[in-house]
Backbone as a printed PyTorch tensor [residue, N CA C, xyz], in Angstrom:
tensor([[[ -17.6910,  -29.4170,  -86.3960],
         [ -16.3560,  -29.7750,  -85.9410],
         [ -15.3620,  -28.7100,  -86.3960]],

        [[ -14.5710,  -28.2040,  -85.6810],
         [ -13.8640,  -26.9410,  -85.5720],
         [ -12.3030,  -27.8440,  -86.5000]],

        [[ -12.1940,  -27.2400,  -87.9140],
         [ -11.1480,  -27.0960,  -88.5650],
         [  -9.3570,  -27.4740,  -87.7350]],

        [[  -9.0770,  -28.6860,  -88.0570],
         [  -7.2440,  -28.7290,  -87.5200],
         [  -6.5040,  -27.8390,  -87.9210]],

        [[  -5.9210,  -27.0800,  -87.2400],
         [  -4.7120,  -26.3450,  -87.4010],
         [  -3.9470,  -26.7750,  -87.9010]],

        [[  -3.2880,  -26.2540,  -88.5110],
         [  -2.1230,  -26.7940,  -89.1150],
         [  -0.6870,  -26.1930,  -89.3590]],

        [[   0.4570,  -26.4720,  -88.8620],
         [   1.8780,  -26.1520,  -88.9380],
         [   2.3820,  -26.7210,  -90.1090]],

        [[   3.2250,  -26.1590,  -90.9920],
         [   4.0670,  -26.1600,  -91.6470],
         [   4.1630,  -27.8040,  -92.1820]],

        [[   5.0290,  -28.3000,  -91.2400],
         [   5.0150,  -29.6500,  -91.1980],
         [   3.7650,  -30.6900,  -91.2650]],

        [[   2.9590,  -30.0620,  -90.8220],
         [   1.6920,  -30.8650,  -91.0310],
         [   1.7030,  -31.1490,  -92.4210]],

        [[   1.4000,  -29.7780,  -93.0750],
         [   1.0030,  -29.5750,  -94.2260],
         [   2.6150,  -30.1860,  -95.6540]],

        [[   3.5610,  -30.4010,  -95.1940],
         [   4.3550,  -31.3260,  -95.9110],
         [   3.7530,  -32.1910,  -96.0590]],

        [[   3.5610,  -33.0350,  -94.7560],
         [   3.3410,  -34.4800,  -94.3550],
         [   2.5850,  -35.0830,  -95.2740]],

        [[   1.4490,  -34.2040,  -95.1880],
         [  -0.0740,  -34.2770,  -96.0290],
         [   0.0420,  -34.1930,  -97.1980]],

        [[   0.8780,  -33.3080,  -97.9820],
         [   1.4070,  -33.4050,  -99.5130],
         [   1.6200,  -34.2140,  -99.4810]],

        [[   2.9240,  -35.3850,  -99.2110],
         [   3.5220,  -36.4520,  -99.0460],
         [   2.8000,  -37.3730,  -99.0410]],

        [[   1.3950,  -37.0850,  -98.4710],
         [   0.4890,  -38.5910,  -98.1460],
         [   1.3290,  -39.0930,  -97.0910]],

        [[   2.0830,  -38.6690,  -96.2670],
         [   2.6800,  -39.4290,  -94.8700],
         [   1.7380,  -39.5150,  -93.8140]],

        [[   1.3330,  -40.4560,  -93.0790],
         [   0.5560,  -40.5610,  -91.9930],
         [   0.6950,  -40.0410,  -91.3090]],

        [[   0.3940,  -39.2030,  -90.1340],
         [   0.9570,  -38.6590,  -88.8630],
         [  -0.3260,  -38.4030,  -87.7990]],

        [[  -0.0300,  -38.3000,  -86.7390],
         [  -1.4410,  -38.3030,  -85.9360],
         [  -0.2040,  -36.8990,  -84.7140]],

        [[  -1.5300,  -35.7200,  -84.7960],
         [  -1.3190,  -34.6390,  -84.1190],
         [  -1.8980,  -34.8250,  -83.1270]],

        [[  -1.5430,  -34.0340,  -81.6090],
         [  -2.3140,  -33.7570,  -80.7230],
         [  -2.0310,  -32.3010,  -80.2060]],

        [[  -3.2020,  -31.7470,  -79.7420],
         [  -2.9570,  -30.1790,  -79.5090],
         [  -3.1740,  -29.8890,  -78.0570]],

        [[  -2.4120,  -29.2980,  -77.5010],
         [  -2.3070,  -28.9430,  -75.6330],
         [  -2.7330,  -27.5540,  -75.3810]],

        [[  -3.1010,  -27.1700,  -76.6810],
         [  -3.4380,  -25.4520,  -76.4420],
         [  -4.4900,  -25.0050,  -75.1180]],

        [[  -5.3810,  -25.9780,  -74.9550],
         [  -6.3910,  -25.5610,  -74.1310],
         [  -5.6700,  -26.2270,  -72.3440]],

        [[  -5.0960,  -26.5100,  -72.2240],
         [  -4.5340,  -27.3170,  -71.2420],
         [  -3.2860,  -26.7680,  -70.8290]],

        [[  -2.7320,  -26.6680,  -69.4350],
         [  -1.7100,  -26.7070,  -69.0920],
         [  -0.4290,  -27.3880,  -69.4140]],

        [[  -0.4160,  -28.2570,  -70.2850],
         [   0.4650,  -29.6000,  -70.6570],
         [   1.1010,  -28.4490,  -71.7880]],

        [[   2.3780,  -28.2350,  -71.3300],
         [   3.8850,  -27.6940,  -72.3130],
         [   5.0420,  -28.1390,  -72.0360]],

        [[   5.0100,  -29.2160,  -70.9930],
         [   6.6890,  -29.6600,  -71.3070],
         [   6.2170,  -30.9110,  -71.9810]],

        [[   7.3780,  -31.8750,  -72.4090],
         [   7.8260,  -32.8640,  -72.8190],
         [   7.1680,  -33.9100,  -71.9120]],

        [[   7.1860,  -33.6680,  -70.7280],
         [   6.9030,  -35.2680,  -69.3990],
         [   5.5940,  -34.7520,  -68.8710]],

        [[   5.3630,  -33.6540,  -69.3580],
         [   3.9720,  -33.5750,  -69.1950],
         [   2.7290,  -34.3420,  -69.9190]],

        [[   3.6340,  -34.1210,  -71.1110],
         [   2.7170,  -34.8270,  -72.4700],
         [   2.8570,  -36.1030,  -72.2380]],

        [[   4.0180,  -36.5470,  -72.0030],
         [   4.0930,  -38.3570,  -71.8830],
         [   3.1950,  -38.1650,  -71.1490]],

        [[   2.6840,  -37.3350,  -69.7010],
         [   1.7340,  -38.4620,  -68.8830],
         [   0.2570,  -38.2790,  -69.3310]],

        [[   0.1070,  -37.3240,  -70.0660],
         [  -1.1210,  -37.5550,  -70.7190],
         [  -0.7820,  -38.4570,  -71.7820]],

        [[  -0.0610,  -38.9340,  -72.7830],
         [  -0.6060,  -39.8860,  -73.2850],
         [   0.0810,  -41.4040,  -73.4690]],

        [[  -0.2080,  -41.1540,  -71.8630],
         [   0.1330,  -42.6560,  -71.1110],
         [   1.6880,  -42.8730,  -71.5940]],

        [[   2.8820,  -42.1970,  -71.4090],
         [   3.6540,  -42.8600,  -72.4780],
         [   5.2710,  -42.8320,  -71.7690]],

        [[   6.0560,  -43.4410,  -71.5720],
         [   7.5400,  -43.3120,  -71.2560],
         [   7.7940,  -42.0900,  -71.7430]],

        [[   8.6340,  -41.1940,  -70.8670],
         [   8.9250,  -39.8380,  -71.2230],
         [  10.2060,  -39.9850,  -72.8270]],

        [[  11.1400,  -41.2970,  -72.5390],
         [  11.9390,  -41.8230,  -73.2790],
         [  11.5990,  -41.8210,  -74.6500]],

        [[  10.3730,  -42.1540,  -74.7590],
         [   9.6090,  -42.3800,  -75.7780],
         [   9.0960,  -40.9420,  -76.8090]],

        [[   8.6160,  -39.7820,  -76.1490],
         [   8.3080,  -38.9200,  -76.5140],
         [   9.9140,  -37.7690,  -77.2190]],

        [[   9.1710,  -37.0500,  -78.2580],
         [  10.5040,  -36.7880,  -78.6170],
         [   9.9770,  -34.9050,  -79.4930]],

        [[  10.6140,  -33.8970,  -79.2610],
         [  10.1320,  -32.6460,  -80.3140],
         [  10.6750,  -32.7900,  -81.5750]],

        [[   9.9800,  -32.3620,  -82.3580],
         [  10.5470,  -32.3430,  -83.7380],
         [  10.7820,  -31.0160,  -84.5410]],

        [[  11.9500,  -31.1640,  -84.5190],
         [  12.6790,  -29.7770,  -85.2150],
         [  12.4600,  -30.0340,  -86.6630]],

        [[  12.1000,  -29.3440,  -88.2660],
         [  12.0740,  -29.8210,  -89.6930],
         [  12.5630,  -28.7030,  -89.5380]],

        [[  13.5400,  -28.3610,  -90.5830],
         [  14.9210,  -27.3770,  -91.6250],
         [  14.0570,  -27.7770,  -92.9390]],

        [[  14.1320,  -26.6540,  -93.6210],
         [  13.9170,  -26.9160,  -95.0740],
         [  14.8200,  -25.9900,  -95.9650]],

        [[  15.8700,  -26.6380,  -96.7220],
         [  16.7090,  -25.9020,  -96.9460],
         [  16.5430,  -25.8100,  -98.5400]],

        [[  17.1170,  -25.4250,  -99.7640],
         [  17.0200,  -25.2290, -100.6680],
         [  16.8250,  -26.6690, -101.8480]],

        [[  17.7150,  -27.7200, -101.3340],
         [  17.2230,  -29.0420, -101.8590],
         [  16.6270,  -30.2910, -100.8790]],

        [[  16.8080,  -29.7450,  -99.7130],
         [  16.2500,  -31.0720,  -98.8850],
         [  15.5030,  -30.6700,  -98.0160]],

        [[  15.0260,  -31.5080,  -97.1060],
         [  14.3780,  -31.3240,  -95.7140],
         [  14.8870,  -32.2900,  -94.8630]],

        [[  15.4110,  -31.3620,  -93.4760],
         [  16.0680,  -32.1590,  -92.5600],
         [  14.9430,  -32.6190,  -91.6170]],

        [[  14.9800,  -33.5120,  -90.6450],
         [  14.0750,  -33.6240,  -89.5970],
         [  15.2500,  -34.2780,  -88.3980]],

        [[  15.1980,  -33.5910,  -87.2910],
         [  15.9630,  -33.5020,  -85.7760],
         [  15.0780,  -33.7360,  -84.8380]],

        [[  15.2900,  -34.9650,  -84.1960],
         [  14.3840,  -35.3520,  -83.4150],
         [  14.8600,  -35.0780,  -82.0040]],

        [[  14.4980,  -34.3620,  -80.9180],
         [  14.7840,  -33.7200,  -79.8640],
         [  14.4290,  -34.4590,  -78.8360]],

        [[  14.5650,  -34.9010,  -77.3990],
         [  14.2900,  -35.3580,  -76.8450],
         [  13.6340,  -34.5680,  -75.6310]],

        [[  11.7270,  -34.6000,  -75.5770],
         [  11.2900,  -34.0010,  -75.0770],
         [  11.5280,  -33.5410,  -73.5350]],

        [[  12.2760,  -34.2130,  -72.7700],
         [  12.7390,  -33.7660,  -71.2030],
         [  13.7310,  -34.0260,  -70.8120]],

        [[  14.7570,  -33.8420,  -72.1010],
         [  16.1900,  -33.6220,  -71.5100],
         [  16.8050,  -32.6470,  -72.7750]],

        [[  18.0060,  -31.9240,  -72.9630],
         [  18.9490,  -31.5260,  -73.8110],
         [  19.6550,  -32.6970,  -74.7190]],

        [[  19.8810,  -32.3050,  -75.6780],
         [  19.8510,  -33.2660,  -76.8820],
         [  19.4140,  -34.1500,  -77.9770]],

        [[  20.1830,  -33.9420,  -78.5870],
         [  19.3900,  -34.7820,  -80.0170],
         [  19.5800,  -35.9140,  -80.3090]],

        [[  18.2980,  -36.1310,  -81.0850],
         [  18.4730,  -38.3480,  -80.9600],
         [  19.3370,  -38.6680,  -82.0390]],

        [[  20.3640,  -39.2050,  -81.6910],
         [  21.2370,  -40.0460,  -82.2940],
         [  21.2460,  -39.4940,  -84.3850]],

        [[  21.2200,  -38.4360,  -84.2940],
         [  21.4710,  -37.6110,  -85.4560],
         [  20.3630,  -36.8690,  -85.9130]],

        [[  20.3910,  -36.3950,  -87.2920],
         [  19.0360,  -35.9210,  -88.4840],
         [  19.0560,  -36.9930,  -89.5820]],

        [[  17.7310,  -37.0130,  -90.2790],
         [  17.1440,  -37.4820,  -90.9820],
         [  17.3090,  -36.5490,  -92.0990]],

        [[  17.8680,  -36.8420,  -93.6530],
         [  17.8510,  -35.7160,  -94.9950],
         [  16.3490,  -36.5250,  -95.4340]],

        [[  16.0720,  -35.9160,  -95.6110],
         [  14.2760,  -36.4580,  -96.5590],
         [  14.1810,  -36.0320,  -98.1140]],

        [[  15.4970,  -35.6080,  -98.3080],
         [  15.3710,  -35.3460,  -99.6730],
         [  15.2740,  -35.9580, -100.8490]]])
């Protein structure tokens, strides 16, 4: 079984012991936002990008909304 990649954020998460479940589109045509909802079955509404900032005492997280401009209803400080 071929090793998960891992981004930045993954590898917080995983310090943290935070749960998170990845999926990877590398091999596939699927790069927008409403693409991904329809692979995984899902309201485009629902799906969202995630921007993390890591700044000198905190970590921000900006949740993007995968098929339109704008951000969801603020950031998250995780500090």
């Amino acid at each position: 079984m071929k090793k998960e990649e891992k981004i930045n954020v993954m590898r917080i998460l995983d310090q943290k012991k935070i749960k998170r479940v990845s999926h990877c589109y590398a091999d596939t045509e699927t790069i927008s936002g409403e693409k991904v909802a329809t692979v995984l079955k899902q309201d485009p509404n629902q799906v969202f990008k995630t921007l993390v900032t890591i700044g000198n005492s905190n970590i921000i997280i900006n949740g993007l909304y995968s098929h339109r401009n704008g951000v969801v209803n603020g950031v998250v400080d995780c500090s």
